[in-house]
N, C-alpha and C positions, 0 to 999 in steps of 0.2 A: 228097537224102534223108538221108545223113548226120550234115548239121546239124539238120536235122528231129527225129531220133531224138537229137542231144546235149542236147537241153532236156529228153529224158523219162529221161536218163542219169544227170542232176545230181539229180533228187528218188530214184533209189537210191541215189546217193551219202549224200546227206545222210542217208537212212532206215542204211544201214550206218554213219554217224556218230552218230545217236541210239542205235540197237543198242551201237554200243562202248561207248559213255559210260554207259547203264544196265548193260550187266555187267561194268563197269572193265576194258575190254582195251584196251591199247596201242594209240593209232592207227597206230601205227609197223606192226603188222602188218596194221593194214585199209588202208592207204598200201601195203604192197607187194602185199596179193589184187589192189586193183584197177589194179596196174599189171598185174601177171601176164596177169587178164585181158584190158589192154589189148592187152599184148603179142600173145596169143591172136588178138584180132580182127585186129590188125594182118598177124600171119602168115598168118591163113586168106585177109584179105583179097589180098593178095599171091601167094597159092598159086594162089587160081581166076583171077587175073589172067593168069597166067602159064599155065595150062595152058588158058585162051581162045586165046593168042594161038599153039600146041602148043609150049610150053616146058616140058615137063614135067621134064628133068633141072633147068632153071633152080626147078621147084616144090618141087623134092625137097631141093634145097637151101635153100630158103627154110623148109622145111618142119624139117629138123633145125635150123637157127641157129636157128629161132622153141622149138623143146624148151630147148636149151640154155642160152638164154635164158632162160628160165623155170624152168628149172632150179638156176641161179643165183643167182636173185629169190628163189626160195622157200626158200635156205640157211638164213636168219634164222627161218624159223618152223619149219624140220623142227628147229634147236639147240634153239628154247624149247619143243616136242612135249619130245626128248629131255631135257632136265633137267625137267622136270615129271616124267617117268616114272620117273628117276632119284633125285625126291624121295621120290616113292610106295614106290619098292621100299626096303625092308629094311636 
C-alpha cells in the first residue's frame, strides 16, 4: 500500500517544486518541509507499530526522537523566518 500511495507522493512533490520556482523560494527549504514531513510519517508509522505490538514506553520514545528530529530539520527555516523579520523591523 505504500508503494501504491509513493507514485501519488511524487506529483505533490513536483507541484511544491513548481510552487517554489513561481515565487523564487529556495528549494533548500521545500527539500527540508518535505523531509520534516517524511520524518512525521516515519515516526507515526513506528509509534502505532509499537503500541500494536503493547510497546507503548518503546512509542513514547520513538515519539520524542521523531520531535527532535524535526526540530532540528526545521533550524534553517525558523533562522530565515528570523532575519526576514529582522529586516522588516526598524
Amino acid at each position: 500500500m505504500f508503494f501504491m500511495m509513493l507514485t501519488k507522493f511524487t506529483v505533490v512533490i513536483q507541484a511544491m517544486q513548481e510552487i517554489a520556482l513561481k515565487a523564487n523560494i529556495d528549494y533548500t527549504y521545500i527539500n527540508i518541509v518535505l523531509k520534516i514531513i517524511a520524518i512525521s510519517y516515519i515516526a507515526s508509522f513506528g509509534i502505532e507499530i509499537c503500541k500494536d505490538i503493547g510497546q507503548s514506553s518503546l512509542a513514547s520514545k520513538i515519539e520524542f526522537a521523531g520531535k527532535v528530529l524535526i526540530l532540528i530539520m526545521a533550524i534553517p527555516i525558523i533562522m530565515a523566518v528570523m532575519e526576514m523579520v529582522l529586516k522588516l523591523l526598524p
